[in-house]
C-alpha positions in Angstrom: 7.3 5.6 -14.5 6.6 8.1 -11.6 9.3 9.7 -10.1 10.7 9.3 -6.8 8.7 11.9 -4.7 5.4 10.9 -6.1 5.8 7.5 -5.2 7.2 8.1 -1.8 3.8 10.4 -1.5 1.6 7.3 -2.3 3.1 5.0 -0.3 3.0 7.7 2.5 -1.1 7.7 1.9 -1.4 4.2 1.4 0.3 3.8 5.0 -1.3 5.8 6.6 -5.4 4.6 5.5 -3.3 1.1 6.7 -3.3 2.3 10.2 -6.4 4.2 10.3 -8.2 0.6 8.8 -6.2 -1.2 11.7 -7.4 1.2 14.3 -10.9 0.9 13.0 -10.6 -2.6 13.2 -9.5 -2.6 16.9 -11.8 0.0 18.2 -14.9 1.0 16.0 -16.5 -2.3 14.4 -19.8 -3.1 15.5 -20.7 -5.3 13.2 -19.6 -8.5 11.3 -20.1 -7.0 7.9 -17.9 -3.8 9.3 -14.7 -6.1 10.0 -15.4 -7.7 6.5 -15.2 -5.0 4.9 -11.9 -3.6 6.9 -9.6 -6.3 6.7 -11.1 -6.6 2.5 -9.5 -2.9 2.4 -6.8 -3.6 4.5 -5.9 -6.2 2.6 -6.3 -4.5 -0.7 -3.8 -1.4 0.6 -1.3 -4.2 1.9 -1.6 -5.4 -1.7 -1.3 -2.5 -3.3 2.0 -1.4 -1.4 3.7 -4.4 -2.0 3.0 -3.9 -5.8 4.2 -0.2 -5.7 7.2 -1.9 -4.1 7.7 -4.6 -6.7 7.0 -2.2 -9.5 10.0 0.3 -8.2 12.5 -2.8 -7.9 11.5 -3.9 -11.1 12.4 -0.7 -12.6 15.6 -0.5 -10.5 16.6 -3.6 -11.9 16.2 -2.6 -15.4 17.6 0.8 -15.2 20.6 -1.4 -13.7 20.7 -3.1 -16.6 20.4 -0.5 -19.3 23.2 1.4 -17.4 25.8 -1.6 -17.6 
């Protein structure tokens, strides 16, 4: 797997396009197709975070395991 900076560096980029899609939600959708679109991608960046995060325990727990 990745190592420890690289993920931290994703999950740094992934946060922060979350709360640029949040502040485009609150303050620059016009239209009904615009917030359909932003909360799809906001909900596809929450997703993916929470799988990086799964992922990384995953691989915790079997390093854990290997090492015992």
């Amino acid at each position: 797997m990745l190592d420890i900076d690289t993920i931290q560096t994703v999950r740094h980029y992934i946060k922060k396009e979350i709360e640029k899609t949040k502040d485009h939600i609150c303050y620059g959708i016009d239209k009904l197709d615009q917030l359909h679109y932003a909360k799809g991608k906001l909900n596809g960046l929450e997703t993916l975070l929470q799988d990086l995060k799964d992922l990384q325990n995953r691989e915790d727990n079997v390093d854990d395991i290997n090492q015992t």
